[in-house]
C-alpha atoms as a printed R data frame, in Angstrom:
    type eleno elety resid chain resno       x      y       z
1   ATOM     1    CA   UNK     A     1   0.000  0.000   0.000
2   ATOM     2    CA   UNK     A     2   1.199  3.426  -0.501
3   ATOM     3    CA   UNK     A     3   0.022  6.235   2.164
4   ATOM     4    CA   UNK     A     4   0.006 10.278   1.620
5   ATOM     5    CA   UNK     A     5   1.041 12.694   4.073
6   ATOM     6    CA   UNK     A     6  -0.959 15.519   1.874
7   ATOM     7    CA   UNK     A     7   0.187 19.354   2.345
8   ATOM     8    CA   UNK     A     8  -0.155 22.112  -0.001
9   ATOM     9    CA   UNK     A     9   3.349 22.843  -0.545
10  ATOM    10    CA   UNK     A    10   4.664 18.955   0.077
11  ATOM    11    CA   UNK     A    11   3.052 15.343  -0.083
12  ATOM    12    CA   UNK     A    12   4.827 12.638   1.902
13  ATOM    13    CA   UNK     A    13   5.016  9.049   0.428
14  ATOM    14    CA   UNK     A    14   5.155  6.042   2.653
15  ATOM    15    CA   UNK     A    15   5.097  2.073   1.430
16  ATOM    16    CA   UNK     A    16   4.017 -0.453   3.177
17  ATOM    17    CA   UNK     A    17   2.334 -3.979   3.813
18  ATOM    18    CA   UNK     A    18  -0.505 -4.749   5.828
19  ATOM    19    CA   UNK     A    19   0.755 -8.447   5.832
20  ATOM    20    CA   UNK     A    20   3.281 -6.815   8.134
21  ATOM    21    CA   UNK     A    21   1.427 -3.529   9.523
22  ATOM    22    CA   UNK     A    22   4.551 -2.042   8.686
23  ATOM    23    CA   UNK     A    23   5.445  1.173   6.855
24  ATOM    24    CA   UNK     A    24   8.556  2.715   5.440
25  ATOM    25    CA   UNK     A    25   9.038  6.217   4.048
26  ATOM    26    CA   UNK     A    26   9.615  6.771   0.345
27  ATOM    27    CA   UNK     A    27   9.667  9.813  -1.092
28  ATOM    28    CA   UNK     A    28   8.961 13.860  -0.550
29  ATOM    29    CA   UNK     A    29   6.856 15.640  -3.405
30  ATOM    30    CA   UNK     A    30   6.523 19.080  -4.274
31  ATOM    31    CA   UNK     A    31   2.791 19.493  -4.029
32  ATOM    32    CA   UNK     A    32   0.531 17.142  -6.198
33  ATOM    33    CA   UNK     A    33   3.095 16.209  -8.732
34  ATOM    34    CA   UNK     A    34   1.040 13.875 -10.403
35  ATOM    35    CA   UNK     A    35   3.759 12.361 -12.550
36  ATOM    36    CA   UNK     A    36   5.810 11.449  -9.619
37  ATOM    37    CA   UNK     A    37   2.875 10.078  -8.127
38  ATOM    38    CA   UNK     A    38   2.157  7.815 -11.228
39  ATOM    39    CA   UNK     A    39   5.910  6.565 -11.279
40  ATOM    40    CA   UNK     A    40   5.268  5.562  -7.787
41  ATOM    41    CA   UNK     A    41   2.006  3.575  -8.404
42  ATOM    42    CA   UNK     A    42   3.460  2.035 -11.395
43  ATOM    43    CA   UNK     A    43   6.615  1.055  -9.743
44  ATOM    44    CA   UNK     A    44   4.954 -0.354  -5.990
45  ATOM    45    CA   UNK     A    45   1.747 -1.352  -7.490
46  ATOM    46    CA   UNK     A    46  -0.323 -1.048  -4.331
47  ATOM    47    CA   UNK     A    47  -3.461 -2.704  -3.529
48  ATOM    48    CA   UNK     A    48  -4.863  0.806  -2.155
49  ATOM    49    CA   UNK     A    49  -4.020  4.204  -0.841
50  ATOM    50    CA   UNK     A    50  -4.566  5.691   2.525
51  ATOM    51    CA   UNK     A    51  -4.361  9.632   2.598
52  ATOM    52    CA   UNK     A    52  -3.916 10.865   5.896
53  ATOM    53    CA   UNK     A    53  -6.331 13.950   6.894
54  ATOM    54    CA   UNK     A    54  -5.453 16.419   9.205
55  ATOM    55    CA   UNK     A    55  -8.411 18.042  11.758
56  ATOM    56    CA   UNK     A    56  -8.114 20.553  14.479
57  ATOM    57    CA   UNK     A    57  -7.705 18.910  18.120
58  ATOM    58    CA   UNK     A    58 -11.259 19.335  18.187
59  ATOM    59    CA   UNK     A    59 -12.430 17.335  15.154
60  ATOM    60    CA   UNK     A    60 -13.088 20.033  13.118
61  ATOM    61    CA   UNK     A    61 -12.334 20.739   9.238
62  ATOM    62    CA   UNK     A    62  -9.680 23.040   7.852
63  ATOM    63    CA   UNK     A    63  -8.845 24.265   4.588
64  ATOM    64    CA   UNK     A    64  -6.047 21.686   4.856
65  ATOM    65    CA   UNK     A    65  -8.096 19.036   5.260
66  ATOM    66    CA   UNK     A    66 -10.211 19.825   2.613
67  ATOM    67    CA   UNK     A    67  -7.603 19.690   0.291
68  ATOM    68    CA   UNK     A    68  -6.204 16.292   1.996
69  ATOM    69    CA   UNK     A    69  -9.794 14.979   0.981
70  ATOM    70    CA   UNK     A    70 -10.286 16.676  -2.667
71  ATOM    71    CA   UNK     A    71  -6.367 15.133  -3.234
72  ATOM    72    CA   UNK     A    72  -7.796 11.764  -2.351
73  ATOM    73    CA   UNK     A    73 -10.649 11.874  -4.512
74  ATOM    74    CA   UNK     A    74  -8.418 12.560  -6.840
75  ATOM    75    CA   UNK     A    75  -5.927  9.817  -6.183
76  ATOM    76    CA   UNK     A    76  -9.601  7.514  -6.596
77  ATOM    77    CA   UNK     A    77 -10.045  9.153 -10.112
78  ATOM    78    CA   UNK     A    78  -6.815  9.207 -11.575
79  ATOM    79    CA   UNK     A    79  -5.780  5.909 -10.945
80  ATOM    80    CA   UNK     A    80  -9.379  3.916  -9.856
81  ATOM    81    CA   UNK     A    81  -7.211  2.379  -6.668
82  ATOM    82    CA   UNK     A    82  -9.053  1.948  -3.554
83  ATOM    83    CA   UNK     A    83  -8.220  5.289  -1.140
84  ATOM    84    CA   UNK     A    84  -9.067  5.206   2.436
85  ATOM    85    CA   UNK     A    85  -8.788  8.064   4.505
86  ATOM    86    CA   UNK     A    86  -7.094  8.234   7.871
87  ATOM    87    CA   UNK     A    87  -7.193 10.837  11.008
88  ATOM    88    CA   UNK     A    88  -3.542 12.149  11.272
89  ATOM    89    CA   UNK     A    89  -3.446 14.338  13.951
90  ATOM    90    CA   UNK     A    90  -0.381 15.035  15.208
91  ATOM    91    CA   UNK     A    91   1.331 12.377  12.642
92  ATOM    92    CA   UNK     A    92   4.036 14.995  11.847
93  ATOM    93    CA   UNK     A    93   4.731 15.544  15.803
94  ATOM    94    CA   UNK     A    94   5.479 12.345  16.266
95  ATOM    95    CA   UNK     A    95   7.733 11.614  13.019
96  ATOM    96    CA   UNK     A    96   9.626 15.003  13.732
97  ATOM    97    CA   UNK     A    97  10.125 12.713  17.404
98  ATOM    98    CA   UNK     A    98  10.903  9.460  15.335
99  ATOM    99    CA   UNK     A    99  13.459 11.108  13.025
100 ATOM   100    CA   UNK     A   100  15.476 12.837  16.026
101 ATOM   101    CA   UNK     A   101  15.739  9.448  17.632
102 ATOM   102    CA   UNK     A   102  17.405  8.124  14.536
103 ATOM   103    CA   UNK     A   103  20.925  8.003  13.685
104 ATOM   104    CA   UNK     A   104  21.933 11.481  12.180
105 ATOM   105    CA   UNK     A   105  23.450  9.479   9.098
106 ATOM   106    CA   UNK     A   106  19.847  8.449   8.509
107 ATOM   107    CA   UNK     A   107  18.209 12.266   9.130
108 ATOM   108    CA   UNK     A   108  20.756 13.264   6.401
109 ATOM   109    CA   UNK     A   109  19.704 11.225   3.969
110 ATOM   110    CA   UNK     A   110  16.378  9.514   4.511
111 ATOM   111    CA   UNK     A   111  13.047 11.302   2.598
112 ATOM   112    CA   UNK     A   112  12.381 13.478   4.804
113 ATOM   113    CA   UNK     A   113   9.935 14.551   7.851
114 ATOM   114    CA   UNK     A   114   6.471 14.446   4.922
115 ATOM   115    CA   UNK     A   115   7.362 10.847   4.185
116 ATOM   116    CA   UNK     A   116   8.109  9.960   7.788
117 ATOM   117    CA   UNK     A   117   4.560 11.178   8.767
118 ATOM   118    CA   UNK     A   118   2.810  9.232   5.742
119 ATOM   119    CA   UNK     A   119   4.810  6.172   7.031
120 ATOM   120    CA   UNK     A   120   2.988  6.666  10.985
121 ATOM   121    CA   UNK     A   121  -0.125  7.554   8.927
122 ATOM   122    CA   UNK     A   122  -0.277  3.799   7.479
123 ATOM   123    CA   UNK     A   123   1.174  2.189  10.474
124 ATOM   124    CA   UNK     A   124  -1.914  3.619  12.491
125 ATOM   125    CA   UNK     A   125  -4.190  2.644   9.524
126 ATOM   126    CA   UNK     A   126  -3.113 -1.026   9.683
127 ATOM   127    CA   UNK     A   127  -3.185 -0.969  13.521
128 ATOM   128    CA   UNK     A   128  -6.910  0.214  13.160
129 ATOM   129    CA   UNK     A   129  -8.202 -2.059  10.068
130 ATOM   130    CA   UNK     A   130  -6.199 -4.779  11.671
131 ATOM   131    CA   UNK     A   131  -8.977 -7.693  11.409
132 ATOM   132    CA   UNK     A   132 -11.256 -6.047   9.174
133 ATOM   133    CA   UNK     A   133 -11.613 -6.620   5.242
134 ATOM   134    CA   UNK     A   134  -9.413 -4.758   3.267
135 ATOM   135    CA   UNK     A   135 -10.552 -0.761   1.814
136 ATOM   136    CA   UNK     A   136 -12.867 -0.679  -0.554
137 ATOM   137    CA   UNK     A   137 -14.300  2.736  -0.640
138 ATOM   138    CA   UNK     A   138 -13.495  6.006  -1.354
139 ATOM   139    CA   UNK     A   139 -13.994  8.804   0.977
140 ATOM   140    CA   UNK     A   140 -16.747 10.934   0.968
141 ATOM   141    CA   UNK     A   141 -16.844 14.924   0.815
C-alpha cells in the first residue's frame, strides 16, 4: 500500500504492507506532482491508498483538510485504486520525534519529515483495520 502525508506545498510518500502492519518512508513531493505520483504507483503497485487527513484537536475541518480529501478523490479518479482516509493528527509531531531518535546518518539522507509522517499515517491505519476486510471505498466529501 502506498500512504500520503498531503500538504499544499509537500506530499509525503510512505510504502508499506498490511501483511506486516509495517510502513517505510519513500519519497517527498513538491505538491501534487502527479507524474511522480504515477511513477510511484506504477513502480509499488499497491493494492490501495490511505491519505492521511489532518483536523483541528477538536475534530473540526480546515482548509487543509479539505484539500487532503479533494487530493484523495483525486488519487480515486486518476488511478481507480481503492483510497481510504485516515485521522492524522499530530502524525508529523510524532515523526519530527521518530526522526530525532534516529541516527543522524539516517536524518541526512532519509526522505524526509512528509514521508516519515505518511509512514505513521499507514502504520496507524493497519493498527486500526487490523482484522477487518481490506478498503474498498473512497472517501466521501
Amino acid at each position: 500500500m502506498l500512504a500520503f502525508d498531503y500538504g499544499s506545498v509537500r506530499i509525503g510518500v510512505a510504502v508499506g504492507s498490511e501483511l506486516t502492519g509495517s510502513a517505510r518512508p519513500l519519497a517527498t513531493l513538491a505538491g501534487r506532482d502527479w507524474t511522480a505520483i504515477g511513477r510511484l504507483i506504477d513502480e509499488w503497485r499497491p493494492d490501495a491508498c490511505v491519505v492521511g487527513v489532518p483536523r483541528h484537536a477538536d475534530g473540526s475541518e480546515s482548509e487543509t483538510t479539505r484539500g487532503a480529501l479533494r487530493f484523495a478523490r483525486q488519487l480515486d479518479g486518476r488511478y481507480g485504486l481503492p483510497v481510504a482516509t485516515h485521522d492524522e493528527r499530530l502524525s508529523s509531531y510524532a515523526a519530527a520525534g521518530r526522526l530525532a531518535a534516529a541516527p543522524a546518518s539516517r536524518r541526512r539522507s532519509g526522505p524526509g519529515l512528509d514521508a516519515a509522517a505518511a509512514a505513521l499515517i499507514l502504520e496507524s491505519w493497519f493498527a486500526t483495520v487490523r482484522n477487518d476486510p481490506p478498503c474498498n471505498s473512497t472517501p466521501n466529501a
